[in-house]
C-alpha positions in Angstrom: 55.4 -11.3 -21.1 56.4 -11.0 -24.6 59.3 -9.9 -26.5 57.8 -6.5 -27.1 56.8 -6.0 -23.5 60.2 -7.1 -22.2 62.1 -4.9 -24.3 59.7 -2.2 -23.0 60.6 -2.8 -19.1 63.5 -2.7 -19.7 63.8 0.3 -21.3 61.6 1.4 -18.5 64.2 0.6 -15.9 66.5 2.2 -17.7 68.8 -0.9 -18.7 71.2 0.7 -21.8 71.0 -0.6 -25.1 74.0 -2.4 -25.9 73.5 -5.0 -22.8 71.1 -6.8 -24.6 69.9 -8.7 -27.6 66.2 -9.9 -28.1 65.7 -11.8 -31.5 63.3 -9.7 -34.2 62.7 -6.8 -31.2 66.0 -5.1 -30.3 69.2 -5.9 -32.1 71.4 -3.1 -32.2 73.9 -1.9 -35.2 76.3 -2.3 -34.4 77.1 -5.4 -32.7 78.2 -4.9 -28.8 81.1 -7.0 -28.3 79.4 -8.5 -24.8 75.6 -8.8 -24.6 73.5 -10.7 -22.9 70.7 -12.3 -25.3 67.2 -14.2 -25.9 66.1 -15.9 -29.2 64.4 -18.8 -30.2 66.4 -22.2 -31.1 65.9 -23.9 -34.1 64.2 -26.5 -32.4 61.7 -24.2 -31.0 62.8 -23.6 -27.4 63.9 -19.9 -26.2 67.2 -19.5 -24.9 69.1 -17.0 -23.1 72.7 -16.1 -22.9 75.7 -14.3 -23.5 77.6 -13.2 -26.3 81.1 -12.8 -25.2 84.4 -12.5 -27.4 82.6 -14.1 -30.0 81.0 -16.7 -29.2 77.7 -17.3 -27.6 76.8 -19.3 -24.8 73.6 -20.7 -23.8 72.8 -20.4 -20.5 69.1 -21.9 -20.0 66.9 -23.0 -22.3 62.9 -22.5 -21.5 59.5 -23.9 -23.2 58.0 -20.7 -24.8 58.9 -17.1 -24.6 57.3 -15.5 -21.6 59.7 -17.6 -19.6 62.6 -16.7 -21.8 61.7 -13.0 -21.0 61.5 -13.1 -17.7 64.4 -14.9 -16.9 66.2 -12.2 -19.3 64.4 -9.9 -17.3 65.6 -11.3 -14.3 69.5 -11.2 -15.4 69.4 -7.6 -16.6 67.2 -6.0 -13.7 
């Protein structure tokens, strides 16, 4: 799974809007003040997380993007 396809399900399953955050695809204006989130790292890994009180915080950290989306996925479904 890609970004695109992920942001897909889970508008498919009905997940709203402002619980999520995926780098490039879906980052709504204005900011949420809590999301959950996946984006690439600057040293190439994908991570995902939460954005909370502002700050975020990396929760894993996976090799390439289809398992950055599903473990997203995973968190919001």
């Amino acid at each position: 799974m890609e970004r695109r396809e992920l942001r897909a399900a889970l508008h498919a399953a009905r997940v709203p809007d402002d619980y999520y955050r995926i780098e490039g695809v879906h980052e709504p204006v204005p900011t949420p003040t809590d999301f959950l989130f996946l984006r690439r790292a600057p040293d190439g890994v994908w991570e995902t997380g939460a954005y909370e009180r502002g700050a975020y915080e990396v929760l894993a950290r996976h090799p390439d993007e289809a398992t950055g989306c599903g473990h997203l996925l995973h968190l919001l479904v």
